[in-house]
N, CA, C and O atoms as a MOPAC input file, in Angstrom:
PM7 MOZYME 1SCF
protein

 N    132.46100 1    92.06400 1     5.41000 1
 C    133.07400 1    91.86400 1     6.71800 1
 C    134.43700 1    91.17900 1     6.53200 1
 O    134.44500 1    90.10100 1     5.93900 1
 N    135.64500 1    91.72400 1     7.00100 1
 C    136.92600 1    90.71600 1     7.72500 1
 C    136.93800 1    89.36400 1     7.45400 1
 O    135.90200 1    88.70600 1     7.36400 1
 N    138.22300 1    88.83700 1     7.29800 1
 C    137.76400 1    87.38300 1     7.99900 1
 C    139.05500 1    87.73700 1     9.23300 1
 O    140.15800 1    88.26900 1     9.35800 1
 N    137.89900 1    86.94900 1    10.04300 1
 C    138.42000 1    86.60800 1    11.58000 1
 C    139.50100 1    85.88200 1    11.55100 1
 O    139.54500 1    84.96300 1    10.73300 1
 N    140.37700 1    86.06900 1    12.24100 1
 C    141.40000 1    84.51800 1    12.76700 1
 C    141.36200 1    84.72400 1    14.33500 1
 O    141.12400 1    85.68100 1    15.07100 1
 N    141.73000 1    83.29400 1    14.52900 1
 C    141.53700 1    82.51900 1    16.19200 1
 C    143.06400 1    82.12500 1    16.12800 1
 O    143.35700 1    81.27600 1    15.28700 1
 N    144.03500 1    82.62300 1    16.88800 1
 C    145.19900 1    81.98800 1    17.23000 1
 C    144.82300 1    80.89900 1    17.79300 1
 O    143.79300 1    80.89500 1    18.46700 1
 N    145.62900 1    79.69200 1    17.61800 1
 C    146.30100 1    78.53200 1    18.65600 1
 C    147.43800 1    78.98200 1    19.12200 1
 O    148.17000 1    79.74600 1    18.49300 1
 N    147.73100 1    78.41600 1    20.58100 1
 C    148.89700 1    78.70300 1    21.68600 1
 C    149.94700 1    79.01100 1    20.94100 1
 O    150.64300 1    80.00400 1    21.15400 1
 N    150.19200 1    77.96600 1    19.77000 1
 C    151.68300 1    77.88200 1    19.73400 1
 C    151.92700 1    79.68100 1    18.37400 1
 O    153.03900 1    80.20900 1    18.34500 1
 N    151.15200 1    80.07300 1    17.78200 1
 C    150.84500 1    81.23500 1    17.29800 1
 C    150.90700 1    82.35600 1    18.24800 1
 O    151.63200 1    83.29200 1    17.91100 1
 N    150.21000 1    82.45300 1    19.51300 1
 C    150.32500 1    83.15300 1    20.24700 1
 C    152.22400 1    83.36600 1    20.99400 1
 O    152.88900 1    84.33000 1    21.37300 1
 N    152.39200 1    82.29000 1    20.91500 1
 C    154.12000 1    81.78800 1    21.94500 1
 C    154.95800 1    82.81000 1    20.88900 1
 O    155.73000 1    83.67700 1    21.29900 1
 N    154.71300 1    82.59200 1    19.64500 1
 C    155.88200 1    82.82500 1    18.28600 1
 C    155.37400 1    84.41100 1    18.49100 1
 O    156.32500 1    85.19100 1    18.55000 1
 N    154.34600 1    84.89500 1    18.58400 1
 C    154.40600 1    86.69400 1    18.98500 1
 C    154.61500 1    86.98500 1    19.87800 1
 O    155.27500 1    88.02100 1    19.96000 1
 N    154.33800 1    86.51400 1    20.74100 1
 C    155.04000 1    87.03900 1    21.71400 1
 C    156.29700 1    86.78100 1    22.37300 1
 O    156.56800 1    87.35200 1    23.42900 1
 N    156.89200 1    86.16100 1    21.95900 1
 C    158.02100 1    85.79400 1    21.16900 1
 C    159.59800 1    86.85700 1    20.01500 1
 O    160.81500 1    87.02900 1    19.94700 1
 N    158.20700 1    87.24400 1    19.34700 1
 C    159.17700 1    87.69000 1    18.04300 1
 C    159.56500 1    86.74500 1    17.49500 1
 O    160.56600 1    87.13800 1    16.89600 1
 N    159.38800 1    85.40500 1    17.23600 1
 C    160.45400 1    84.43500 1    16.82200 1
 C    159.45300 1    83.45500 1    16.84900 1
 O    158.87700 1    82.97200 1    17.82400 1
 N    159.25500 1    83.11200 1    15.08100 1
 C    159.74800 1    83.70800 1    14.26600 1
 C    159.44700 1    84.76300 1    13.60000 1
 O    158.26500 1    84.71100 1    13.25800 1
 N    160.11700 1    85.96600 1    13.15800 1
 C    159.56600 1    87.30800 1    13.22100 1
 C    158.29000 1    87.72800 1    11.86800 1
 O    157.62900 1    88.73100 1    11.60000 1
 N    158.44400 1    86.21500 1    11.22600 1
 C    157.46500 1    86.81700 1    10.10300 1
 C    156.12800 1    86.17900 1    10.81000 1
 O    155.27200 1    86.05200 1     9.93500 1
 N    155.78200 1    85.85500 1    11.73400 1
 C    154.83700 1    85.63400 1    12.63700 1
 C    154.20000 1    86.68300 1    13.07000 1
 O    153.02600 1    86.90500 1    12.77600 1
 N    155.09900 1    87.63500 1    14.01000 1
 C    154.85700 1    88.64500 1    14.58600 1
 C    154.29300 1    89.91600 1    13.38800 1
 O    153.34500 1    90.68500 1    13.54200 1
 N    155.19000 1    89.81900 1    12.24600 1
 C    155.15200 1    90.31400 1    11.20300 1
 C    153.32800 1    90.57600 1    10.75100 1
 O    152.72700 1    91.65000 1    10.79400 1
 N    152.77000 1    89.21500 1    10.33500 1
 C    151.71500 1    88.53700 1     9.48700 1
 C    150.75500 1    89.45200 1    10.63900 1
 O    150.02200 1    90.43900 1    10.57000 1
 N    151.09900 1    88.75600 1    11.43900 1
 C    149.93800 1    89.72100 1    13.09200 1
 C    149.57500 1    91.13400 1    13.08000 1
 O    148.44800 1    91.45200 1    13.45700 1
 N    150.42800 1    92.03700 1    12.68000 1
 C    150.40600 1    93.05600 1    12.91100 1
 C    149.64400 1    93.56400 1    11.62500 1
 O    149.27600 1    94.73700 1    11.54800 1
 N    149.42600 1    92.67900 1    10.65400 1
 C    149.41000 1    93.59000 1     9.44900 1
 C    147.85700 1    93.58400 1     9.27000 1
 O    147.24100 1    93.89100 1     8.25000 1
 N    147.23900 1    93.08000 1    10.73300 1
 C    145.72800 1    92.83600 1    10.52100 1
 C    144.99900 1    93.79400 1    12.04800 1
 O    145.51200 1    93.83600 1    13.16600 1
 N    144.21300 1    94.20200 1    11.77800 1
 C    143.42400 1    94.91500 1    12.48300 1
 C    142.84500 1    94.28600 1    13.74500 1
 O    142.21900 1    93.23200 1    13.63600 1
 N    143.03600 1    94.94100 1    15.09900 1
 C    142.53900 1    94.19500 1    16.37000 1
 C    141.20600 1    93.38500 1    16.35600 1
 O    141.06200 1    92.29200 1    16.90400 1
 N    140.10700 1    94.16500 1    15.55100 1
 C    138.82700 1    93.09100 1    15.29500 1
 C    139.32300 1    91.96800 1    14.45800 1
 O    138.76700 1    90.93500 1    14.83000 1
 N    140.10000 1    91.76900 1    13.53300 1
 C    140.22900 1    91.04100 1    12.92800 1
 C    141.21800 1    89.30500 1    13.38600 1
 O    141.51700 1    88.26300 1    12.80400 1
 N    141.35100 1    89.76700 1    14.41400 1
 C    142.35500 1    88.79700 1    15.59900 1
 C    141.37800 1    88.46200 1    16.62300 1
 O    140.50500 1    89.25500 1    16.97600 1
 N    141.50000 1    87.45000 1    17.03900 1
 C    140.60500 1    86.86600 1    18.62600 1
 C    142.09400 1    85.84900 1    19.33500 1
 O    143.22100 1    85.72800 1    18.85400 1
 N    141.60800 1    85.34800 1    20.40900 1
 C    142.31600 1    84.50900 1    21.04800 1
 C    140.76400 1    83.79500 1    22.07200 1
 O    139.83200 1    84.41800 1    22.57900 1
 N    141.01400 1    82.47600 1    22.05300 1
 C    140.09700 1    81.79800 1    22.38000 1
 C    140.61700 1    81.95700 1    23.81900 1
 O    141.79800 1    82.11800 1    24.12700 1
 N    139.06800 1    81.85800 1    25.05400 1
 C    139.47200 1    81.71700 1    26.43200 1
 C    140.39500 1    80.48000 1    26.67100 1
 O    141.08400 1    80.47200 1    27.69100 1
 N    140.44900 1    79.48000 1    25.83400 1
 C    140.65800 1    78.21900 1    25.52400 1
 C    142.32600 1    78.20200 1    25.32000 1
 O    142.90200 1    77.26100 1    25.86700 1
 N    143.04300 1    79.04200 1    24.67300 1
 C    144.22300 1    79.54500 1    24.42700 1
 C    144.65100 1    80.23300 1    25.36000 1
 O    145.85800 1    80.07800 1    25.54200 1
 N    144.03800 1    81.10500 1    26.19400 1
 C    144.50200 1    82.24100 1    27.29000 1
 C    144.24600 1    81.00300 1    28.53400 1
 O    145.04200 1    81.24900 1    29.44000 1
 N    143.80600 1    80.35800 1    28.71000 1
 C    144.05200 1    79.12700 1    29.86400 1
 C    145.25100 1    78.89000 1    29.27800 1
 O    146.14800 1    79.63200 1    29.67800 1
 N    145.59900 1    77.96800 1    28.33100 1
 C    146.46500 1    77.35800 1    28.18800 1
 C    147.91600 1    78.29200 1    28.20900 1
 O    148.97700 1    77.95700 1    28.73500 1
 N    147.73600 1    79.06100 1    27.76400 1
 C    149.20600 1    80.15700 1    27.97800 1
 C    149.43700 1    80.83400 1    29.52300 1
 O    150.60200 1    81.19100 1    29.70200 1
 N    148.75900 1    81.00700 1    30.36800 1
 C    148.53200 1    81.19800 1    31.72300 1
 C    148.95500 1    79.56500 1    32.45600 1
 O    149.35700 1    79.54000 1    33.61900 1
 N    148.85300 1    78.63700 1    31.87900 1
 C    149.24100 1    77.43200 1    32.33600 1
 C    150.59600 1    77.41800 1    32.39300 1
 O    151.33300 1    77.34600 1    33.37600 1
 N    150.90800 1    77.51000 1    30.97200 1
 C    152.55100 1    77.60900 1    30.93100 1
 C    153.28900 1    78.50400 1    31.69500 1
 O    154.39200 1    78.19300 1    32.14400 1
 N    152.66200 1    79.83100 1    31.92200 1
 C    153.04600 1    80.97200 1    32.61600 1
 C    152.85300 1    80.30800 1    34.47900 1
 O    153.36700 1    81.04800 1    35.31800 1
 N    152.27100 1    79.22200 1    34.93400 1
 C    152.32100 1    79.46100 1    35.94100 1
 C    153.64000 1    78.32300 1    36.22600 1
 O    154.27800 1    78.28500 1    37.27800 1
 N    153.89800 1    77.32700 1    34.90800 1
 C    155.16600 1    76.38300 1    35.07400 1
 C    156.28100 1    77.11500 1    35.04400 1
 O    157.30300 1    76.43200 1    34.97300 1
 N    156.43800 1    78.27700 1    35.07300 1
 C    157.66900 1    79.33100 1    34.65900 1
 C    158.99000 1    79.53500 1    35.25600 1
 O    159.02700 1    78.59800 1    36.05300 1
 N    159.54600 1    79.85000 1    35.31600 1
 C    160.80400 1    80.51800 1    36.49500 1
 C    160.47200 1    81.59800 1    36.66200 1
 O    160.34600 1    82.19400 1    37.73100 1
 N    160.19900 1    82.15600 1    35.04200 1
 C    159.85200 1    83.73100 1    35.11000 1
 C    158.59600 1    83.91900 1    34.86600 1
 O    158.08800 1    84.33000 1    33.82300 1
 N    157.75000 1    83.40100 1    36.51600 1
 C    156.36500 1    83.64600 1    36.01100 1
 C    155.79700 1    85.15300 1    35.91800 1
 O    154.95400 1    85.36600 1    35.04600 1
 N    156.06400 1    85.85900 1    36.47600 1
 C    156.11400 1    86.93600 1    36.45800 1
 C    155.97800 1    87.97200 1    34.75000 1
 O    155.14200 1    88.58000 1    34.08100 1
 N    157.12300 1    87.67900 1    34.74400 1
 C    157.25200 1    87.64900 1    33.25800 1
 C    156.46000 1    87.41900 1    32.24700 1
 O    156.02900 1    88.16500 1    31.36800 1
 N    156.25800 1    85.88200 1    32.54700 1
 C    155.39900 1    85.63400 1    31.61800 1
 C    153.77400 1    85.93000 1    31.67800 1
 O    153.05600 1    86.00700 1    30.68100 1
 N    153.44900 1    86.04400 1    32.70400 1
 C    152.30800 1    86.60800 1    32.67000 1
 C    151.80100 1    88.27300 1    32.32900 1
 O    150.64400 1    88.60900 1    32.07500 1
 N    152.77900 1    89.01400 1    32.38900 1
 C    153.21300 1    90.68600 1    31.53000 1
 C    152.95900 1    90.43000 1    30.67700 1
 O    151.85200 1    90.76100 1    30.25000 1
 N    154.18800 1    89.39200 1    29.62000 1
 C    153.40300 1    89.14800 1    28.19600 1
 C    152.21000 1    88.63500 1    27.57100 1
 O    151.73600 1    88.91000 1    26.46900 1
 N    151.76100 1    87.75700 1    28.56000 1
 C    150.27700 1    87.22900 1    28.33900 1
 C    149.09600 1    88.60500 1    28.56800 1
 O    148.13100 1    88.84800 1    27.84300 1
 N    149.43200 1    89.18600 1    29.50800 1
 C    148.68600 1    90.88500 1    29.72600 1
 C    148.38600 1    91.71800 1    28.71600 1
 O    147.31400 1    92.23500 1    28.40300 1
 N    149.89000 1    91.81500 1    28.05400 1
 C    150.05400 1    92.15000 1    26.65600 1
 C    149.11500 1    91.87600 1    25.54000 1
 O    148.17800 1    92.55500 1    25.12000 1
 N    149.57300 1    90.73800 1    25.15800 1
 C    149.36800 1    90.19000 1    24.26800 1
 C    147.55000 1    90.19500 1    24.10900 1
 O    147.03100 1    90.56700 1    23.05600 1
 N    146.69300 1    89.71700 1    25.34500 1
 C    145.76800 1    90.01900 1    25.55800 1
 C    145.34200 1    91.60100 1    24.98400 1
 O    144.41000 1    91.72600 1    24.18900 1
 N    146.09800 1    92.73400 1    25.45900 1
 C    145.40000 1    94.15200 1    24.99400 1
 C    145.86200 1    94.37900 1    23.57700 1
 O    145.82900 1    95.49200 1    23.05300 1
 N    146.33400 1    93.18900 1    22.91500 1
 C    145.89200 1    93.38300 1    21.26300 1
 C    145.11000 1    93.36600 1    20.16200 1
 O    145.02300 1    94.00000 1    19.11000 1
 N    144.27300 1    91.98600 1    20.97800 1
 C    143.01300 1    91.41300 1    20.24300 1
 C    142.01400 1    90.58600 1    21.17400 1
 O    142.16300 1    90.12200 1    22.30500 1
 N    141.02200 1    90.57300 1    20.35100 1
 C    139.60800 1    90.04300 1    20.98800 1
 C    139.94100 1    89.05000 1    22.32000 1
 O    140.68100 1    88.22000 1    21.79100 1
 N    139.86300 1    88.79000 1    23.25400 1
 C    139.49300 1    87.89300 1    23.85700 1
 C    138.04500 1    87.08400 1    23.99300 1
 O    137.16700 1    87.53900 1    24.72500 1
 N    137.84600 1    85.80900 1    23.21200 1
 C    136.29800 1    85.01300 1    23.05500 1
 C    136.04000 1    84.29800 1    23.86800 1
 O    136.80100 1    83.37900 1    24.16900 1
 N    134.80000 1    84.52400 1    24.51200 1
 C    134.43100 1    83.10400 1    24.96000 1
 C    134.01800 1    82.20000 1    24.50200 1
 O    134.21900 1    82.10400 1    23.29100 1
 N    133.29500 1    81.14900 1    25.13200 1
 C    132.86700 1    79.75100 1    24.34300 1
 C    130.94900 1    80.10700 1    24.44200 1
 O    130.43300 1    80.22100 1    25.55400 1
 N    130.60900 1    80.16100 1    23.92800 1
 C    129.13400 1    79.72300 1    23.39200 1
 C    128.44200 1    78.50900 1    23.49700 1
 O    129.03500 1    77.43500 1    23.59700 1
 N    127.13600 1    78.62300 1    23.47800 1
 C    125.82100 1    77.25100 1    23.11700 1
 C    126.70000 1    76.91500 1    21.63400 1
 O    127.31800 1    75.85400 1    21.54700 1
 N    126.69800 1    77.43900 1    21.03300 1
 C    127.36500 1    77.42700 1    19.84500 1
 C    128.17400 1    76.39600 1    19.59700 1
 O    127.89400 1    75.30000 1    19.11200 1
 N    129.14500 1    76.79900 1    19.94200 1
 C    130.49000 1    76.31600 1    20.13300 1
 C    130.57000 1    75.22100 1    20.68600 1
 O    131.37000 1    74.40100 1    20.23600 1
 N    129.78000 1    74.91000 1    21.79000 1
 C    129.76800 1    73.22000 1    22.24600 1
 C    128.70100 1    72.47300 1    21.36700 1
 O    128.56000 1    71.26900 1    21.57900 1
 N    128.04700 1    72.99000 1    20.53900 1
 C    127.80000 1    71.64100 1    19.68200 1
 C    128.27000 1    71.58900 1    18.09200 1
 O    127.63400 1    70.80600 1    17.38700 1
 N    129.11600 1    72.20200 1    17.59300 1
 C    129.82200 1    72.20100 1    17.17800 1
 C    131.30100 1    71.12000 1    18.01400 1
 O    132.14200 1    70.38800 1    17.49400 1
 N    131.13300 1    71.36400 1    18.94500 1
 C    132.37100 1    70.54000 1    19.69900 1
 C    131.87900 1    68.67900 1    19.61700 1
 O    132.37700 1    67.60000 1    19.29400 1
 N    130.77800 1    69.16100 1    20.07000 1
 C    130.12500 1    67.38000 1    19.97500 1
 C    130.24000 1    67.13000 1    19.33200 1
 O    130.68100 1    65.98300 1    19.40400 1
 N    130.04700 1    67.76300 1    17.52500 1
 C    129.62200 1    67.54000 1    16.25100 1
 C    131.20500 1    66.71300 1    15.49700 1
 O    131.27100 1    65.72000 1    14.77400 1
 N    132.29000 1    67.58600 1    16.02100 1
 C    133.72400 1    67.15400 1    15.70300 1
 C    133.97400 1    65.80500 1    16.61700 1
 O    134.14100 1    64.63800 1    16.26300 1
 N    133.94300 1    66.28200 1    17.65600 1
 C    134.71400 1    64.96100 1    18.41100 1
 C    133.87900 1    63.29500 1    17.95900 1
 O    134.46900 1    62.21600 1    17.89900 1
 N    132.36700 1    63.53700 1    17.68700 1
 C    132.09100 1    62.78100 1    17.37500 1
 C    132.62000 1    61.69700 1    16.15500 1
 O    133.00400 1    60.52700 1    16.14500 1
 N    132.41900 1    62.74400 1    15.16000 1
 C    133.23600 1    62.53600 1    13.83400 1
 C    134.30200 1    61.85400 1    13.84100 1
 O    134.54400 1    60.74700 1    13.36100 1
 N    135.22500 1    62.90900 1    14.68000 1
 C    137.01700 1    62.07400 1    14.86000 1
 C    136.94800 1    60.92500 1    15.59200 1
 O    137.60500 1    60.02700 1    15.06500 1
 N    136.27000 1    60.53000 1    16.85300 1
 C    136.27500 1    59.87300 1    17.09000 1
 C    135.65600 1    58.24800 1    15.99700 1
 O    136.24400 1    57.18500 1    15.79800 1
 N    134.73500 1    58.57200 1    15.67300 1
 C    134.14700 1    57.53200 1    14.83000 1
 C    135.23300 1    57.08100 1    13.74500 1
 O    135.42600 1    55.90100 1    13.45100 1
 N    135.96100 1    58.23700 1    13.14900 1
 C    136.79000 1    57.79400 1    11.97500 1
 C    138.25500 1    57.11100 1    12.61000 1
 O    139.09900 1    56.47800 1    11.97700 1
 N    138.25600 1    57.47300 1    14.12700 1
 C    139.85900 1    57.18000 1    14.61600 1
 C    140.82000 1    58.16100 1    14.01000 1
 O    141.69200 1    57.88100 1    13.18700 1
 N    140.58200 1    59.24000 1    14.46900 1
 C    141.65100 1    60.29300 1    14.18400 1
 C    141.69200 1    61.62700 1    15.09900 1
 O    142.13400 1    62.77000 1    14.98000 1
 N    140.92000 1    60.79200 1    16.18500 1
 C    140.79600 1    62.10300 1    17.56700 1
 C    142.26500 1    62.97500 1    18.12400 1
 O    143.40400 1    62.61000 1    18.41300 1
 N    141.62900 1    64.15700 1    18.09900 1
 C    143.11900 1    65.17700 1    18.43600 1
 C    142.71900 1    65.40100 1    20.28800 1
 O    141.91000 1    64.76200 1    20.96000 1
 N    143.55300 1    66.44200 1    20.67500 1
 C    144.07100 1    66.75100 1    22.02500 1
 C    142.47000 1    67.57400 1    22.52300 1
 O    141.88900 1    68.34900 1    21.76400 1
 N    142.06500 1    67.29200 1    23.61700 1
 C    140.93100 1    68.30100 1    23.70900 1
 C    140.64000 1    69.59300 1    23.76000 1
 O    139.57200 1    70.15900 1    23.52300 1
 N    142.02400 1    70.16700 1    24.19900 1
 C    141.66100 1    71.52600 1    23.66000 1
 C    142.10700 1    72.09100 1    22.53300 1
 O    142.34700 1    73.29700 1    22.58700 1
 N    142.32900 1    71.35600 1    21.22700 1
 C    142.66400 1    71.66900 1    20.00100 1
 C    140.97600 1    71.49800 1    19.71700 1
 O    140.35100 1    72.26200 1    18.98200 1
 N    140.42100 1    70.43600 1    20.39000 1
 C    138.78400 1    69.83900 1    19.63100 1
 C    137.99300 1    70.93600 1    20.09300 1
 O    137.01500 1    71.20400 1    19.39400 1
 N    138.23800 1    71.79500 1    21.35300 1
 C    137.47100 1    73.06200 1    21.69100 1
 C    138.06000 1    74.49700 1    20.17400 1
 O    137.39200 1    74.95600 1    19.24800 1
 N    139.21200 1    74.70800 1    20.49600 1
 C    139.58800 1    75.29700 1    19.50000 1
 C    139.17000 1    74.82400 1    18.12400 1
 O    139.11400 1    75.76900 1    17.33700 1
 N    139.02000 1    74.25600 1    17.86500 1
 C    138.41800 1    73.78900 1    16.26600 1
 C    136.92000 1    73.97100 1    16.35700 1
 O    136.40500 1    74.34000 1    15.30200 1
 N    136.01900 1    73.77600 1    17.49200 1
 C    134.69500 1    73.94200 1    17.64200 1
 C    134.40200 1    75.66800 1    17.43600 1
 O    133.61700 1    76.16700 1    16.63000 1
 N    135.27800 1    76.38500 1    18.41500 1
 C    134.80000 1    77.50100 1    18.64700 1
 C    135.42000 1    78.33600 1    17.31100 1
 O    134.75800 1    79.33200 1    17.01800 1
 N    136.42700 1    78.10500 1    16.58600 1
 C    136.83400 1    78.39900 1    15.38700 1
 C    135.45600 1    78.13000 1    14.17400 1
 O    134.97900 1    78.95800 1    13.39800 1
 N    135.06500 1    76.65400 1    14.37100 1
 C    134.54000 1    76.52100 1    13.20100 1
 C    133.01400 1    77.25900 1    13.72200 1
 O    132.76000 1    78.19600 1    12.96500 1
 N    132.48100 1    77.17200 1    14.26300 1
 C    131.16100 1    77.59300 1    14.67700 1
 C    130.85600 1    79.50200 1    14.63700 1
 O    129.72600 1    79.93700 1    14.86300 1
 N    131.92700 1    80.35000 1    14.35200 1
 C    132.02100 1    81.03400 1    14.01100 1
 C    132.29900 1    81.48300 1    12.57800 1
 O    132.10700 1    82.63500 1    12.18800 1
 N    132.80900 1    80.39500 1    11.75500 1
 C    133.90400 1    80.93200 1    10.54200 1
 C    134.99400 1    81.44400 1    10.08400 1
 O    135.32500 1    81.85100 1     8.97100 1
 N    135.71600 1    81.34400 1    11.48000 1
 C    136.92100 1    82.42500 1    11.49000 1
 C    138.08700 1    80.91800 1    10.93800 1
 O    138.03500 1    79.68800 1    10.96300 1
 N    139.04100 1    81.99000 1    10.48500 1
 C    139.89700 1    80.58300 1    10.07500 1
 C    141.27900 1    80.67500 1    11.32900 1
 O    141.94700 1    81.64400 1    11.69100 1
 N    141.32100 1    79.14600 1    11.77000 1
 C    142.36700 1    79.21000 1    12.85500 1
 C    143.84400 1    79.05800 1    12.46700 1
 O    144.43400 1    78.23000 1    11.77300 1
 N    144.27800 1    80.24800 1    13.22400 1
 C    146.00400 1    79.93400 1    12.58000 1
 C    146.46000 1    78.83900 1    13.66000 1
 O    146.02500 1    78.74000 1    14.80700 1
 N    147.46100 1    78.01500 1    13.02500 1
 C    148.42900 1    77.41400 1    13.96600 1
 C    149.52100 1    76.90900 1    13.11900 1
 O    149.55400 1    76.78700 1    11.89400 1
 N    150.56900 1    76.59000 1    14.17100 1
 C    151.89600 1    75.47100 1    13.32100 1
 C    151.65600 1    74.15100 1    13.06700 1
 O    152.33200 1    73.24800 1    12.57400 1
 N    150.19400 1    74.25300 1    13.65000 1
 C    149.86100 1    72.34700 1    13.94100 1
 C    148.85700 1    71.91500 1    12.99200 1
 O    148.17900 1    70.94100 1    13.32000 1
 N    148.63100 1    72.49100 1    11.82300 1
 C    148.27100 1    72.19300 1    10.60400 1
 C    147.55000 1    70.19800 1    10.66800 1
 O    146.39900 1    69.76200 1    10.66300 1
 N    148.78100 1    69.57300 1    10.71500 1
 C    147.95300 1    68.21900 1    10.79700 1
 C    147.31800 1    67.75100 1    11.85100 1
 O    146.95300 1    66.57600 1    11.81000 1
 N    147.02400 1    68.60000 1    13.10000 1
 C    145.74100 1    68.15500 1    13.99200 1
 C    144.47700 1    68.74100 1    13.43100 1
 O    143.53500 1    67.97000 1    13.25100 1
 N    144.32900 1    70.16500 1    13.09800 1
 C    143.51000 1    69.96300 1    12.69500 1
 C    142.78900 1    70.64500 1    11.31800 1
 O    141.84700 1    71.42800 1    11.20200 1
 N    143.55300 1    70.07200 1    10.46400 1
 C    143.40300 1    69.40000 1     8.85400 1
 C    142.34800 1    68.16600 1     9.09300 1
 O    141.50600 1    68.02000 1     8.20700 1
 N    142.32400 1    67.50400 1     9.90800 1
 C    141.31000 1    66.31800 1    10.37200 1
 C    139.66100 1    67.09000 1    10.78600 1
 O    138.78100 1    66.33800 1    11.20400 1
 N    139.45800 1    68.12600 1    10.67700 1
 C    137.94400 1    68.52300 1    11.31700 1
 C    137.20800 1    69.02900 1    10.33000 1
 O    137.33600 1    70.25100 1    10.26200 1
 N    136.43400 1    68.53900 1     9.47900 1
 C    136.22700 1    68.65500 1     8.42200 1
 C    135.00500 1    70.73200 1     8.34200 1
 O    134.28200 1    71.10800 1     9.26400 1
 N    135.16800 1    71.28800 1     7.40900 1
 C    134.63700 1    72.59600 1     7.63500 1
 C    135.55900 1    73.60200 1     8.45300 1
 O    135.09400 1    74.71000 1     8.71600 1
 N    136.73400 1    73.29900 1     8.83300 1
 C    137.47100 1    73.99000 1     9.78200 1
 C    138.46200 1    75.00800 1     8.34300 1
 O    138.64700 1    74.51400 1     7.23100 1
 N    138.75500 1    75.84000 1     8.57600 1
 C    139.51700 1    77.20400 1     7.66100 1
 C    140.58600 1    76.66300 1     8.52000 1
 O    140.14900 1    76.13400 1     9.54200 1
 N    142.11800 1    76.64800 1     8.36000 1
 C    143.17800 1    76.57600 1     8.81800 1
 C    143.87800 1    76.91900 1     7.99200 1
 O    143.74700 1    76.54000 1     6.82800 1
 N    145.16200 1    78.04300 1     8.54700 1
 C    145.82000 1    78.56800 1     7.34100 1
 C    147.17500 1    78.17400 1     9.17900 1
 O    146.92200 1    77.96300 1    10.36500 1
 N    148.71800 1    78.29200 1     8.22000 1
 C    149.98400 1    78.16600 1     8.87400 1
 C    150.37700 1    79.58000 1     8.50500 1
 O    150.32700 1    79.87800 1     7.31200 1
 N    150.86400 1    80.72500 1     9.62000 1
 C    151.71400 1    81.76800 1     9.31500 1
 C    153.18000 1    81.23400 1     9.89600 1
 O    153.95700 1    82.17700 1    10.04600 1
 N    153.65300 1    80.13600 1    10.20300 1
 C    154.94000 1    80.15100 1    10.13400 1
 C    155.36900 1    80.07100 1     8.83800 1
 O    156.57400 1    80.07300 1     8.58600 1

């Protein structure tokens, strides 16, 4: 089997985007099963899309971007895996943003490895696959 990847927002922004183009690049060179986007990510980019000028706009590309790859939901799964992290970070004092701690749950509770630019949030969740395509 594949290995899966789970974009984070800011992965998703840089393709749809184009910029930076070896982003868009790395994306393409993998097969639609082989891509997801967490419901968790598609809130958060629909958020930004509704702070917009050009909301309009931006919600086309979010449309888009959507009919490329998986859209996931969250699972039984996935929330205890979520408990399992936040607990952790919290105990050690190194708690991240909460929906990076959903994204790292629903990433790790699957096996898929999560891309992002944000490498040192979560480099902290121990069992988590994180690779940087910038």
């Amino acid at each position: 089997m594949p290995t899966r990847y789970l974009l984070d927002t800011n992965i998703c922004i840089y393709i749809a985007k184009h910029n930076p183009s070896s982003v868009r690049e790395r994306f393409t060179r993998h097969a639609a099963n082989e891509l997801a986007m967490s419901v968790i990510t598609l809130g958060e980019l629909r958020f930004g899309a509704e702070k917009s000028h050009a909301k309009n706009r931006a919600m086309a590309v979010i449309d888009e971007l959507t009919n490329l790859m998986n859209i996931e939901a969250l699972t039984d799964e996935v929330t205890g895996h979520y408990g399992d992290i936040r607990a952790a970070l919290q105990k050690s004092g190194q708690i991240i943003g909460n929906n990076d701690l959903w994204l790292a749950a629903h990433a790790r509770s699957q096996d898929w490895v999560l891309v992002t630019n944000n490498e040192r949030e979560f480099l902290r969740v121990d069992g988590l696959r994180v690779e940087n395509w910038v």
